[in-house]
N, C-alpha and C positions, 0 to 999 in steps of 0.2 A: 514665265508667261511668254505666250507666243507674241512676238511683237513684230508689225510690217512697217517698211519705212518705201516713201517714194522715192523711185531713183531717176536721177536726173542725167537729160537724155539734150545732149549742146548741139544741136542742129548746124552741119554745114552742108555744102551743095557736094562736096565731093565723096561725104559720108558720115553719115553723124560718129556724134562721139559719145559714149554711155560711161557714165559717174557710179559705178558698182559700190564701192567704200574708198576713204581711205584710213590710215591706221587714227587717228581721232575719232572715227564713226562707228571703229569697227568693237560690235558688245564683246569680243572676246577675250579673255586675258594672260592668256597664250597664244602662238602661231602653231600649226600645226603641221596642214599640209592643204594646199588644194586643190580639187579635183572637177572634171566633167563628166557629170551623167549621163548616155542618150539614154531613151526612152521612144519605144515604138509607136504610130498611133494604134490606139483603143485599146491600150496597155496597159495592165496597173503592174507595180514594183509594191506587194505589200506591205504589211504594218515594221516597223522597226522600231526597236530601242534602244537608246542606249544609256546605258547607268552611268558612263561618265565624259562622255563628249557634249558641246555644246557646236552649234552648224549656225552658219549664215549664208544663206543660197539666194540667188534669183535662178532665170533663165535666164541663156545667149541666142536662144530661135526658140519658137511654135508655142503650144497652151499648153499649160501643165494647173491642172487641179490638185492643189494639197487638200490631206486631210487630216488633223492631228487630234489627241487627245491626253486629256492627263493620265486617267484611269483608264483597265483594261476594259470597261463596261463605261467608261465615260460617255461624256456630253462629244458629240463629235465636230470641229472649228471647221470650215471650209474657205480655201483660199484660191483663187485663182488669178496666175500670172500669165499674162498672154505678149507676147513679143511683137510688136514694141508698143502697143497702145494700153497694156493694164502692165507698166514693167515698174516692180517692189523689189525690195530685201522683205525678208524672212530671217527674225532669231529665231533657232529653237533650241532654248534649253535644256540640258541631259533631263531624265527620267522623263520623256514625253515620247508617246505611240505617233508614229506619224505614217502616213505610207503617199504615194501621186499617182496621175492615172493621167497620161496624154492624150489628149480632147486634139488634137490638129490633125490633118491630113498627111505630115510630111513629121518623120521622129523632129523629139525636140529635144532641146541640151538644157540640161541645169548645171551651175557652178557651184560649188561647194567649197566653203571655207569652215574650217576643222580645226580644232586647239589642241588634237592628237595625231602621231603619227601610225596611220595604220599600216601595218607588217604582213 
């Protein structure tokens, strides 16, 4: 199941400080590897699967709309993270379609945490 979690965002004057996970929070139960996406705006990066990874992402700038599903003809979830005033984690468990699409004027970054190492 797709599950969002708030992330928490420690306000200081010289530059905030953002709470992404740490290893108590984090659903996965491996390390893997992790990574940064850009994404252009008014972009989409299509559907993906994967049969045996599990992900836990936000974004680090701009709005990124997810869209996930269980089934290939599924119900379709929509999620959108927007930096820094709508800023979530995102589990998404293996066997789930997912694809995003950058909604901002300026690309945006997603972070990605992964229980495999991709080659």
């Amino acid at each position: 199941m797709i599950r969002i979690k708030k992330i928490k965002i420690i306000k200081n004057t010289k530059g905030n400080i953002i709470k992404f996970v740490n290893k108590n929070q984090l659903p996965l139960k491996k390390f893997g590897e992790i990574y940064f996406s850009e994404i252009k705006p008014n972009t989409t990066k299509d559907w993906k699967y994967h049969q045996n990874r599990n992900q836990y992402l936000t974004i680090a700038d701009g709005s990124v709309v997810f869209f996930f599903k269980k089934k290939k003809n599924g119900k379709i979830k929509k999620i959108l993270l927007k930096y820094p005033t709508k800023l979530n984690s995102i589990f998404i468990p293996k066997k789930y379609y997912y694809k995003f699409e950058c909604i901002s004027k300026k690309k945006s970054i997603i972070v990605n945490i992964i229980d495999e190492i991709i080659k």
